[in-house]
GUTI-501129 format. One line per 2 residues: their letters; for each residue x, y, z of C-alpha. Coordinates in nm, 3 decimals. Example, Ala and Ser with C-alpha at 12.3 -4.5 7.8 and 13.67 -1.06 7.14 Angstrom:
2
as) 1.230,-0.450,0.780 ~ 1.367,-0.106,0.714
//
This chain:
106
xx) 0.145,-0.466,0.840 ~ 0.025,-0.121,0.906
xx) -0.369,-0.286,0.920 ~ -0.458,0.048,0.637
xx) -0.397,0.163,0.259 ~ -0.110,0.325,0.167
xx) -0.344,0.683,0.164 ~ -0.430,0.673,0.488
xx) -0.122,0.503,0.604 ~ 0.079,0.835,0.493
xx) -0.228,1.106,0.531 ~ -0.320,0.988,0.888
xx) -0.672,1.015,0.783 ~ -0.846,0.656,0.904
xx) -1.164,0.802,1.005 ~ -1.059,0.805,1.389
xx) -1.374,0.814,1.607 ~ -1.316,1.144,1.811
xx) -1.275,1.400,1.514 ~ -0.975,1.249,1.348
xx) -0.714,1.282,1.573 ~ -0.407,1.047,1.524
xx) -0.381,0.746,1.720 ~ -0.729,0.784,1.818
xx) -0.835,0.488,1.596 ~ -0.716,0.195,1.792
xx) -0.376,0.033,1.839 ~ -0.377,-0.216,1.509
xx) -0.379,0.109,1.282 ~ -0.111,0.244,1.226
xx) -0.032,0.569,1.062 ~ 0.269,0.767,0.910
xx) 0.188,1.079,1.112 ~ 0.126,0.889,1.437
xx) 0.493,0.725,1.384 ~ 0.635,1.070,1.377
xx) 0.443,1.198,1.668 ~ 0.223,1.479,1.500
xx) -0.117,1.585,1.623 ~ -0.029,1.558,1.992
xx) 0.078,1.161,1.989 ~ 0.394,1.104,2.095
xx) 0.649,0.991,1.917 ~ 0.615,0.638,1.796
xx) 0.249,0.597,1.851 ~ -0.009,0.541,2.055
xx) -0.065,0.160,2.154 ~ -0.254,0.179,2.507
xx) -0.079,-0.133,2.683 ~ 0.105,-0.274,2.384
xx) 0.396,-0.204,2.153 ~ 0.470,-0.125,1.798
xx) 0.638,-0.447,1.766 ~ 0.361,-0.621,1.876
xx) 0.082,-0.448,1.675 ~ 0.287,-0.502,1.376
xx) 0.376,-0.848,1.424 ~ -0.017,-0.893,1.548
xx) -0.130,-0.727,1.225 ~ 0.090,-0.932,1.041
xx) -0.022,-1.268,1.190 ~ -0.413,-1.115,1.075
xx) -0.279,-0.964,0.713 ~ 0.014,-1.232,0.559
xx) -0.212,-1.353,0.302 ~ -0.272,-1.034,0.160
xx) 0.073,-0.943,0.202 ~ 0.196,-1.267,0.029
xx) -0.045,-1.237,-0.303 ~ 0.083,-0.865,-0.312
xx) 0.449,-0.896,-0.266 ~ 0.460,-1.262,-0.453
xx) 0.118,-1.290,-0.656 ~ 0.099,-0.926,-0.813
xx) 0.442,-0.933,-1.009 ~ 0.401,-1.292,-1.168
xx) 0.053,-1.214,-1.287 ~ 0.186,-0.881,-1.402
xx) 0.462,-1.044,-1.611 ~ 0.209,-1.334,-1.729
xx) -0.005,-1.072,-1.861 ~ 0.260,-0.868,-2.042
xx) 0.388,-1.155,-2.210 ~ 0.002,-1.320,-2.345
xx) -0.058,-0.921,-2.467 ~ 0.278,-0.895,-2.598
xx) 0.215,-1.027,-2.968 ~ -0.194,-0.966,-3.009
xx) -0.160,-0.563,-2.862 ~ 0.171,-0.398,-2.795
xx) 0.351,-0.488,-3.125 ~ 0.068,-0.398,-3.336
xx) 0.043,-0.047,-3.133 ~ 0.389,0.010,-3.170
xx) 0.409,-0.068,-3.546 ~ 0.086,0.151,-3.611
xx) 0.274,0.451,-3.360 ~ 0.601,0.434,-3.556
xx) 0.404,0.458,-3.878 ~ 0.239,0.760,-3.806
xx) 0.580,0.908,-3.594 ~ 0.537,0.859,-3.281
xx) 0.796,0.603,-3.211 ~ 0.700,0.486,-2.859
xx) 0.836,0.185,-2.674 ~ 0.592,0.050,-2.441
//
């Protein structure tokens, strides 16, 4: 919803065209530091004729896909993979780790 990755959503670092600065980058990025006001933005942001609530709903209308396969997509295939690796890998490792002491749960 922020229209960045986490790093530069919490560095402030989204290669801005004038040397960095925050809030210099457009009104669809938004950044952790420009939501607190630092580097001479004020506080809340800088959105030229817009809002925050309408950048983030606009960059939510542009990003929900991505947002859906990460928030819905990502756990399921996590847990589908854990359980088809279950049996052929992480018992075996376990039984070979307790054998040799290292009893280690994964």
């Amino acid at each position: 919803m922020f229209n960045t990755n986490l790093v530069e959503f919490a560095t402030g670092n989204t290669n801005a065209p004038n040397g960095g600065a925050y809030g210099a980058d457009g009104a669809s990025i938004i950044s952790l530091p420009e939501l607190l006001g630092i580097g001479g933005v004020k506080f809340g942001g800088n959105y030229g004729s817009s809002s925050l609530m309408k950048e983030l709903e606009k960059n939510f209308r542009a990003n929900w896909g991505s947002i859906a396969v990460g928030v819905i997509g990502i756990p399921i295939l996590a847990n589908v993979a854990m359980k088809l690796i279950r049996k052929p890998i992480i018992l075996p490792a376990n039984r070979m780790l307790k054998n040799v002491g290292l009893d280690v749960k994964i």
